[in-house]
C-alpha positions as CSV (number, residue, x, y, z in Angstrom):
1,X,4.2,12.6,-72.4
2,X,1.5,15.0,-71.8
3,X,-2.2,14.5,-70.9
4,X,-5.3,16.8,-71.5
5,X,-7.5,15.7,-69.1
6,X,-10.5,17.9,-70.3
7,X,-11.2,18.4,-73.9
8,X,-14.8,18.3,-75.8
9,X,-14.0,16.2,-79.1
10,X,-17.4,15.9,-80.0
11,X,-17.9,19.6,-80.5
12,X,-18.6,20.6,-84.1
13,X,-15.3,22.8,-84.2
14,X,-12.9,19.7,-83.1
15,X,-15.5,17.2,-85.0
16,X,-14.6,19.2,-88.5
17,X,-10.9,18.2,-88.3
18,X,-11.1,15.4,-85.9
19,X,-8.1,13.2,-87.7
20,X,-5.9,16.6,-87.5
21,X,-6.5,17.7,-84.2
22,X,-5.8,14.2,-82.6
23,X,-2.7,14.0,-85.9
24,X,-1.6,17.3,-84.0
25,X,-2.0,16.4,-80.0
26,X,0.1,13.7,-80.8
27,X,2.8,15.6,-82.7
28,X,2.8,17.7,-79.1
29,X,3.7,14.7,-77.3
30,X,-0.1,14.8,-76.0
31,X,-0.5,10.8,-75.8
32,X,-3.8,10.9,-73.7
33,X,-6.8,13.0,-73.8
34,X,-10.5,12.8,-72.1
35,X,-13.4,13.6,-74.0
36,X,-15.7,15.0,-71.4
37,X,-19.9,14.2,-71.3
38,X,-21.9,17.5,-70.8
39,X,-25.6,15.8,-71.7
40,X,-26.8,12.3,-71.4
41,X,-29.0,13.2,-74.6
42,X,-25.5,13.5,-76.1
43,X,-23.2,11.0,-74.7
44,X,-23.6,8.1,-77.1
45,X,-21.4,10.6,-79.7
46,X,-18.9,10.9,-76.6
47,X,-18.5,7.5,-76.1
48,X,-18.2,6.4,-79.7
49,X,-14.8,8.6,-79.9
50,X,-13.8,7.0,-76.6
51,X,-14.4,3.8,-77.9
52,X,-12.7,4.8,-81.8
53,X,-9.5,5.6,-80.6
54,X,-7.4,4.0,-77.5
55,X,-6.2,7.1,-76.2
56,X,-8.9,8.9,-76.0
57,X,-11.2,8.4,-72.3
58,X,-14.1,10.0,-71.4
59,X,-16.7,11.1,-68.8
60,X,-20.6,11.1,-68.8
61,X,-22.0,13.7,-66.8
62,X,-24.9,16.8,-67.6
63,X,-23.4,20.5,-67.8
64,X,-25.2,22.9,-65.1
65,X,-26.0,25.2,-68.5
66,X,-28.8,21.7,-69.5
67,X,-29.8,21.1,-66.1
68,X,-33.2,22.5,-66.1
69,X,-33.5,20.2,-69.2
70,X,-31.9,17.1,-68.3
71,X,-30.7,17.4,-65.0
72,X,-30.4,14.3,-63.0
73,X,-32.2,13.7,-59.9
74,X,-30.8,11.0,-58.5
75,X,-27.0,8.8,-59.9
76,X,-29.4,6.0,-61.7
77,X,-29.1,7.8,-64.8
78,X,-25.3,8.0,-65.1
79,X,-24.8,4.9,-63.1
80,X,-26.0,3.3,-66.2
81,X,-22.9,4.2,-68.0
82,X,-20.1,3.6,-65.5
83,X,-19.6,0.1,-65.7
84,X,-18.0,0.9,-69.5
85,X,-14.4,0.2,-70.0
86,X,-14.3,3.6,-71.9
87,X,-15.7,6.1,-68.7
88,X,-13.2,7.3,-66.2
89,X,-15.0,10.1,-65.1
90,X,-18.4,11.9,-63.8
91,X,-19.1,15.4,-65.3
92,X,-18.7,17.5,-66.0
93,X,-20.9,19.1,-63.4
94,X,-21.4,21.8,-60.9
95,X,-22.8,25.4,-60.6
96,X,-23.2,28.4,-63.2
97,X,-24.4,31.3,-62.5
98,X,-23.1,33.3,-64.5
99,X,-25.4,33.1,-67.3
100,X,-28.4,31.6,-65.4
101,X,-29.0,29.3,-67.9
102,X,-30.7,26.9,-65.5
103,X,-32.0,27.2,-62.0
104,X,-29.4,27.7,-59.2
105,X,-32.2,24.6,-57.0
106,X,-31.5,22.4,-60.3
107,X,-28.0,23.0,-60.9
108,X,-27.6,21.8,-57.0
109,X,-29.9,19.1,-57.4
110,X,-27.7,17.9,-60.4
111,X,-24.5,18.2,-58.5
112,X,-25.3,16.6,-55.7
113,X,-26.6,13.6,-58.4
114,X,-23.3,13.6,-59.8
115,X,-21.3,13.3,-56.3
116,X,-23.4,10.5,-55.2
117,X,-22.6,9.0,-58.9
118,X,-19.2,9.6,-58.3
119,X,-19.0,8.0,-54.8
120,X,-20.5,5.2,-55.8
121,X,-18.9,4.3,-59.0
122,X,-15.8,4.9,-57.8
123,X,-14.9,7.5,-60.6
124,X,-13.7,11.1,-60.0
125,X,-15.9,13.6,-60.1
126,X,-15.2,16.8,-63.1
127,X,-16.5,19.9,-61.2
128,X,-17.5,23.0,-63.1
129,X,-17.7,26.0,-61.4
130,X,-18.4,29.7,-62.5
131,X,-20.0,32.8,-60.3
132,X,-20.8,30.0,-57.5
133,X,-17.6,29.5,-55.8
134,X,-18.9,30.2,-52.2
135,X,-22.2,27.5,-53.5
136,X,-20.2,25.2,-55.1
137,X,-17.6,24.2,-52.0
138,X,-20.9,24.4,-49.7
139,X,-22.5,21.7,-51.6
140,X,-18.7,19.3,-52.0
141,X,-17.8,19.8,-48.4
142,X,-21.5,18.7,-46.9
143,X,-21.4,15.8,-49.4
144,X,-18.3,14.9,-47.7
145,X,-20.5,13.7,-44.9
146,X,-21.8,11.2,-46.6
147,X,-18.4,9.7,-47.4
148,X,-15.2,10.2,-49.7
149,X,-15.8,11.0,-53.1
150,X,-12.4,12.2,-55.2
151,X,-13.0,15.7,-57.7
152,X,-11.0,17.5,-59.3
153,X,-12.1,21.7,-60.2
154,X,-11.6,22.0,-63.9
155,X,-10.3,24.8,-65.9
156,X,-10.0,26.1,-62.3
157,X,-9.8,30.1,-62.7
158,X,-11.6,31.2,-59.1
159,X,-10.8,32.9,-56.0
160,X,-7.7,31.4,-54.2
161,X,-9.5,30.6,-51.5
162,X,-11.8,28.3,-53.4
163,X,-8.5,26.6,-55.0
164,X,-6.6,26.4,-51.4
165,X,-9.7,24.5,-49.4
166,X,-10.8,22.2,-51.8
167,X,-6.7,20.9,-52.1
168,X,-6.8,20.8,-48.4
169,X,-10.4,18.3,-48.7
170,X,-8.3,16.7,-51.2
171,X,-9.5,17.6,-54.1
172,X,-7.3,18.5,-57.5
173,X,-7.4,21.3,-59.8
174,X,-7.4,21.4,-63.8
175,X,-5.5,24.2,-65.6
176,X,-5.7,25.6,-68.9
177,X,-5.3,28.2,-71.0
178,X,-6.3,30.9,-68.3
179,X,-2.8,30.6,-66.7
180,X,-1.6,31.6,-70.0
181,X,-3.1,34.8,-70.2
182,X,-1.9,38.2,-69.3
183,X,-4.6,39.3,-66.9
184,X,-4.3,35.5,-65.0
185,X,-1.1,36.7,-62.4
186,X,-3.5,36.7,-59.1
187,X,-4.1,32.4,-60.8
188,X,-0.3,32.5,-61.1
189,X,0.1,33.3,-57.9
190,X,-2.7,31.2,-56.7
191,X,-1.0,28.5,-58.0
192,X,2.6,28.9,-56.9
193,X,1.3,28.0,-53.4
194,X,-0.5,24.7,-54.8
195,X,1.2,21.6,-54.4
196,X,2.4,19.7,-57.8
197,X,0.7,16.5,-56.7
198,X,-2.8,18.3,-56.8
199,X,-2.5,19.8,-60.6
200,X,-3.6,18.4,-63.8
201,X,-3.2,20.0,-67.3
202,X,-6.2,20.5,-69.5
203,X,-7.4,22.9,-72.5
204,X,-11.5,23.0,-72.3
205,X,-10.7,22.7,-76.3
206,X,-12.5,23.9,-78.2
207,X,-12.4,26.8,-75.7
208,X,-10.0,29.2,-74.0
209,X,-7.3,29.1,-76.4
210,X,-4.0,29.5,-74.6
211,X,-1.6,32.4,-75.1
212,X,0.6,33.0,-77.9
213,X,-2.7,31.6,-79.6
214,X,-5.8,33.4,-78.6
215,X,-6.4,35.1,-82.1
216,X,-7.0,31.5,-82.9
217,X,-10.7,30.8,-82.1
218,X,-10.2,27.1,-81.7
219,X,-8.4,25.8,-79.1
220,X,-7.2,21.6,-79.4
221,X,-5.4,19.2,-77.0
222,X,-2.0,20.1,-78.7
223,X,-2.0,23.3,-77.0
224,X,-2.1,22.1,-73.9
225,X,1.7,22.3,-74.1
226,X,1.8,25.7,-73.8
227,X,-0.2,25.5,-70.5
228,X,2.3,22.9,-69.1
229,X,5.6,25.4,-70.3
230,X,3.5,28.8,-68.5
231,X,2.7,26.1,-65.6
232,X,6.7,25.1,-65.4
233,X,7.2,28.5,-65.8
234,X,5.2,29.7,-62.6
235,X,6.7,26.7,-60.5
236,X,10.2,27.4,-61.7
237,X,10.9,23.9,-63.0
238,X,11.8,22.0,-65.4
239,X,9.1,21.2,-68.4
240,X,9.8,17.9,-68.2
241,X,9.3,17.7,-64.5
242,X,5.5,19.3,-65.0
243,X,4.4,16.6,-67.9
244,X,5.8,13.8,-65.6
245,X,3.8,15.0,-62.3
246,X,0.9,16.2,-63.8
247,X,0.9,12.9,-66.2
248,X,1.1,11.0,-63.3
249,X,-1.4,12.8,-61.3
250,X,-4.3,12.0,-64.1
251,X,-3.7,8.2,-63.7
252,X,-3.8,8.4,-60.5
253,X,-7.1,10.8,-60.1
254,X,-8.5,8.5,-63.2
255,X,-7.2,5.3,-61.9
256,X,-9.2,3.5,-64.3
257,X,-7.8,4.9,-67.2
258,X,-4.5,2.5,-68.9
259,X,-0.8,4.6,-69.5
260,X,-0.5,4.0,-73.1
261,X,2.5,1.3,-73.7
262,X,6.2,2.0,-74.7
């Protein structure tokens, strides 16, 4: 089976045609997917599809884009929500600067919320990163000191030195459409070198639509099957071999997270 381990379901595209895009995802053989938080002011519409569907998961965590709004300064406020048998992740958070929608000091602030969230619940941390590579290891690696935390980078698309150092902490990466496209061969490359164990599929739906698809605006979880054929592609294995390891590597990452039966 396969597993998108970073979708938004509560998104108004995917909300429109949420019975068809989950129908779809499990025509694909897409038996698992996690619904991701990006603002506590949202997450109760996040956690009601978790909790509607048993194989959907899902995190609670505040985007970098709404941290000047909602940012949290300490774990308390997404603490609350970890004990739920629904939540298997933190995030997703990080750094964007690309669009400077909030302050580089909150965005840090935020992330380093999230890490200490994520070390003390337990969960793994969802990591977004964009235009902040350099800031965004900084901050994981000196947060390190204050003991283990697991991550993995989503919809990771940066440098390859950002992608080889934080496998070497430890850490996992989440691919999606970008390996697909045509301009994505220094990723390709990138990821040759990364081990399998360290590598979950994903599709950032309703975002990032993979190739042959990208004149289709809307990206779903049933597309993530075209990431896993580029990604067995670029390894030069078997598909089958890629949904086994990176299937296993999600319920291993989300440990709290049940293998759906038979």
């Amino acid at each position: 089976m396969l597993v998108d381990s970073h979708c938004h379901l509560d998104f108004p595209k995917l909300v429109e045609d949420r019975e068809g895009v989950l129908a779809r995802a499990e025509e694909a053989g897409v038996k698992v997917m996690q619904t991701i938080g990006t603002k506590l002011s949202s997450f109760a519409g996040v956690l009601a599809i978790a909790e509607a569907y048993p194989n959907v998961w899902c995190s609670v965590g505040v985007h970098p884009h709404s941290a000047d709004q909602e940012g949290p300064d300490s774990p308390d406020a997404l603490l609350k929500h970890t004990d739920h048998p629904r939540v298997i992740g933190i995030g997703e958070a990080g750094l964007d600067y690309h669009y400077e929608n909030s302050t580089p000091d909150n965005q840090a602030k935020g992330f380093r919320a999230h890490i200490e969230a994520a070390r003390v619940s337990g969960l793994p941390l969802i990591v977004h990163t964009r235009s902040a590579d350099d800031d965004t290891l900084a901050i994981m690696k000196d947060e390190l000191k204050n003991g283990r935390y697991e991550a993995v980078i989503h919809c990771y698309s940066s440098s390859p030195d950002l992608g080889y150092e934080a496998v070497e902490l430890g850490f996992c990466l989440g691919l999606g459409g970008i390996l697909t496209f045509s301009r994505s061969d220094e990723l390709r490359t990138t990821i040759e070198k990364i081990p399998l164990d360290r590598l979950l599929l994903e599709t950032d739906a309703p975002y990032l639509t993979p190739a042959p698809f990208r004149k289709i605006k809307t990206n779903e979880p049933a597309y993530v099957a075209h990431v896993a054929a580029k990604l067995a592609e670029v390894k030069q294995v078997p598909v089958a071999d890629i949904e086994a390891a990176t299937t296993d590597n999600f319920f291993r990452l989300f440990s709290k997270a049940q293998r759906p039966k038979g």
